[in-house]
C-alpha positions in Angstrom: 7.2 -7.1 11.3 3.3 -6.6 11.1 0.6 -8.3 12.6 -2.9 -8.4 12.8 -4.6 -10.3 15.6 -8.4 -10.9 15.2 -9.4 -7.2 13.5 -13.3 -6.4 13.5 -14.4 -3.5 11.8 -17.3 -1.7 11.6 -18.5 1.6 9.4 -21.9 2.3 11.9 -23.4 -0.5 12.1 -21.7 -2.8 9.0 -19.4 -4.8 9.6 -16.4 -4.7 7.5 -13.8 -7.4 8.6 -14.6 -10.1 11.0 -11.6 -11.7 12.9 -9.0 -11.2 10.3 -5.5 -12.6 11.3 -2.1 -12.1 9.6 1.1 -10.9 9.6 3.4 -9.3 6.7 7.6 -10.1 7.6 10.4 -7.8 7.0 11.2 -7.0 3.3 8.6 -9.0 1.8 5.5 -7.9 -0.1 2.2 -9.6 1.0 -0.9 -9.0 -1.7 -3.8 -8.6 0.1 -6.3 -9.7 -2.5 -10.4 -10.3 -2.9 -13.6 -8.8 -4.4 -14.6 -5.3 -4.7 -15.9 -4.7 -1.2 -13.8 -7.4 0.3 -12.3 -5.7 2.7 -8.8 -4.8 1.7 -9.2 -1.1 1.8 -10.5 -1.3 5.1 -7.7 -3.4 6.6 -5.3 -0.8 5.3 -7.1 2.0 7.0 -7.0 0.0 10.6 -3.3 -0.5 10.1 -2.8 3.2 9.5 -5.3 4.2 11.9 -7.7 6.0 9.8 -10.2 3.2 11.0 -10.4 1.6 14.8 -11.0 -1.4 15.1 -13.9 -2.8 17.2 -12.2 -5.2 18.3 -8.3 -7.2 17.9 -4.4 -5.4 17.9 -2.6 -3.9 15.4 1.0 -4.5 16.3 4.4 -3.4 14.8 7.3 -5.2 15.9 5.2 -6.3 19.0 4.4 -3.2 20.3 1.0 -2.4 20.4 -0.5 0.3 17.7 -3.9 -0.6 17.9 -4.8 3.0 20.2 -1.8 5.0 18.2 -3.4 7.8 16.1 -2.3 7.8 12.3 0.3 10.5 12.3 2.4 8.8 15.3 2.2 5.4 12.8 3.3 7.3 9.8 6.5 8.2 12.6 6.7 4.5 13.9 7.4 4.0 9.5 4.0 3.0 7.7 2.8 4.9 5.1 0.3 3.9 2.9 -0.3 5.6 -1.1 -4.2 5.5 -1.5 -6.2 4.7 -3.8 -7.1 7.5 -6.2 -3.9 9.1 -5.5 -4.9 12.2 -3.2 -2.1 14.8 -4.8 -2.5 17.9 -4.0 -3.8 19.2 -7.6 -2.9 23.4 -7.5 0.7 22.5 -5.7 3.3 21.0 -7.8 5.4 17.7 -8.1 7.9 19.0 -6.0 6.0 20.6 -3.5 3.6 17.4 -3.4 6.8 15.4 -2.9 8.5 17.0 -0.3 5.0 16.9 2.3 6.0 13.3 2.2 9.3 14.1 4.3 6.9 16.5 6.9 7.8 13.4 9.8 10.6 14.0 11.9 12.6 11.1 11.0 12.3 12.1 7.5 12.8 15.5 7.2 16.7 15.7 7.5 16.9 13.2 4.7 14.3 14.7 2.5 17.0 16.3 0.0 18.7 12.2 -0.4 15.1 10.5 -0.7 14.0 13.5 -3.1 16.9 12.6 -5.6 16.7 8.9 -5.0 13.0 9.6 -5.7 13.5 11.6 -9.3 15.7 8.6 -10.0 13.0 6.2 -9.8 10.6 8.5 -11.4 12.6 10.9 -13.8 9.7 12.7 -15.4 8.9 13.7 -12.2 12.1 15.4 -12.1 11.3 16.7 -15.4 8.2 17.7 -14.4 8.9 18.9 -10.9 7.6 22.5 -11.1 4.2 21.3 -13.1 0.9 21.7 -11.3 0.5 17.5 -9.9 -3.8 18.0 -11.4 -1.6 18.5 -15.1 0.3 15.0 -14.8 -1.3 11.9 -16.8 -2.8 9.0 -14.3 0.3 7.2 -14.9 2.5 10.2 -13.6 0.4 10.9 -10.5 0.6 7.8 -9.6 4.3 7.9 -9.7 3.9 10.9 -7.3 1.7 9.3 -4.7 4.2 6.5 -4.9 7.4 9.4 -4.5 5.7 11.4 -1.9 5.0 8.3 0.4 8.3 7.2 0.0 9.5 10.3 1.2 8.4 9.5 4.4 11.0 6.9 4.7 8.4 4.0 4.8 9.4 0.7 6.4 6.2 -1.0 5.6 4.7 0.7 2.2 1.0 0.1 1.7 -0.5 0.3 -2.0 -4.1 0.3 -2.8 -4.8 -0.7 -5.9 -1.8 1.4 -7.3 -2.4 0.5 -10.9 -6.2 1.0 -11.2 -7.1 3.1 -14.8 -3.9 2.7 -16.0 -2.8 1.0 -19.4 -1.0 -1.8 -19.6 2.4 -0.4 -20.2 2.0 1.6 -17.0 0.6 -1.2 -15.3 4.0 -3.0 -16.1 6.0 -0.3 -15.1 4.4 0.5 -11.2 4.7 -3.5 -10.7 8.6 -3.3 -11.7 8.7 -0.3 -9.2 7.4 -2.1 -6.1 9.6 -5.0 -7.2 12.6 -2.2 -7.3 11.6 -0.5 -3.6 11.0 -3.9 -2.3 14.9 -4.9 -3.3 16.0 -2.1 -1.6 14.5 -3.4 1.8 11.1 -1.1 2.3 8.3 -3.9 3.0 5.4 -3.9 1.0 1.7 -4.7 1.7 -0.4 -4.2 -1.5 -3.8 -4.0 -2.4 -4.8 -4.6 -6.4 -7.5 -5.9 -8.4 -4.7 -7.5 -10.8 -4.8 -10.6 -8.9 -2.3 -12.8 -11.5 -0.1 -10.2 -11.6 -0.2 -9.3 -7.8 0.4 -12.7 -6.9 3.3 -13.1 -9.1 5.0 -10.0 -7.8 4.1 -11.1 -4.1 5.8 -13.5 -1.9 3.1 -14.0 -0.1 -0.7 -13.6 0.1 -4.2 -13.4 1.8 -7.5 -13.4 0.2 -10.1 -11.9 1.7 -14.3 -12.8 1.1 -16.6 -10.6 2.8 -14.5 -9.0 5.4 -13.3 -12.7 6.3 -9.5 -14.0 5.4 -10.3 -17.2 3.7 -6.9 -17.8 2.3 -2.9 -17.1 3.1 -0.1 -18.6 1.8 2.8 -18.7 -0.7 1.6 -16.4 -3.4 3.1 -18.9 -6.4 1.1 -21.9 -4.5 -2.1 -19.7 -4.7 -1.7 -19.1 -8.2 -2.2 -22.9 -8.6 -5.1 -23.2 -6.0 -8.5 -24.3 -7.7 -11.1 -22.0 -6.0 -8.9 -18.9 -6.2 -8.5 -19.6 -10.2 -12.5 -19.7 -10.8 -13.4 -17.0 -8.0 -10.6 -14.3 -9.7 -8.9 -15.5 -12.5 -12.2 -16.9 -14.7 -10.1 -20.2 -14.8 
């Protein structure tokens, strides 16, 4: 569904990612997994065209996105929920929510997806007229996730959706993506849980220093030796 063909990317004159290669398939999720400083935010931001790359494609069901601004992506159906949550802080759950459904493709549909949204999520629905700055971590991160799924995401990109959040929330955003994933949205994640990302994941792709330096089932690189010691102090 998406592929990546030799991405460099630069920020001035650092380079960011070197030749990274690989593709995520319909209605799996692929952790994208690594260091702090990795890479991983960066590749999300070429896909959604935030960040150009210098050189390689970005392509989406073969056709070519690489020279496709970020809004006519978000159209073509990926959407990406980024770190730190960017709400809107003096607008409120509901009115947070429904910017998600701004594209055109989304916008007839926005009253469906908003209830199938509070279903997932009901304290958003309980909370729907609350300032989104007043919400717990936990609950804005439910709203990042709602208002991106608004937009009626084929591929949905998470970075690092559970970072600062206890355990128990932690639990519940996994058992979320697991949920959106079964009900055939794509996902492409991003999180610093590696052991827990890669036993949500089907698939993975570490990345060292902007380079991919591993891809494969993610159960099989649960086992793998060098991942263990480098993330998981095994």
């Amino acid at each position: 569904m998406l592929r990546l063909e030799g991405v460099d990317a630069f920020y001035g004159d650092l380079q960011a990612l070197a030749d990274v290669s690989f593709e995520v398939r319909d209605k799996e999720i692929v952790a994208l997994v690594g260091a702090n400083a990795a890479g991983k935010s960066t590749t999300l931001r070429v896909i959604s065209g935030l960040v150009a790359p210098r050189r390689g494609r970005v392509l989406l069901n073969d056709e070519d996105l690489t020279a496709l601004p970020a809004h006519q992506r978000v159209d073509r159906g990926i959407v990406q929920v980024p770190e730190g949550r960017h709400l809107f802080p003096f607008m409120t759950v509901a009115e947070n929510l429904l910017l998600g459904a701004h594209v055109d493709r989304a916008r007839g549909e926005r009253d469906r997806t908003l209830a199938h949204v509070y279903g997932l999520f009901p304290v958003l629905g309980e909370r729907r007229t609350q300032l989104a700055g007043s919400l717990s971590g936990g609950e804005q991160q439910m709203c990042a996730i709602g208002r991106a799924l608004m937009a009626l995401p084929r591929i949905l990109m998470l970075d690092e959706p559970t970072l600062g959040l206890a355990p128990v929330l932690v639990a519940r955003i996994f058992e979320t993506v697991r949920t959106i994933n079964g009900q055939g949205v794509t996902v492409l994640l991003v999180e610093q849980n590696v052991r827990q990302a890669l036993t949500l994941a089907h698939r993975a792709c570490v990345l060292e220093s902007g380079r991919l330096v591993l891809e494969g089932q993610a159960r099989d690189l649960l086992g793998d030796e060098r991942l263990k010691r480098a993330y998981l102090g095994l």
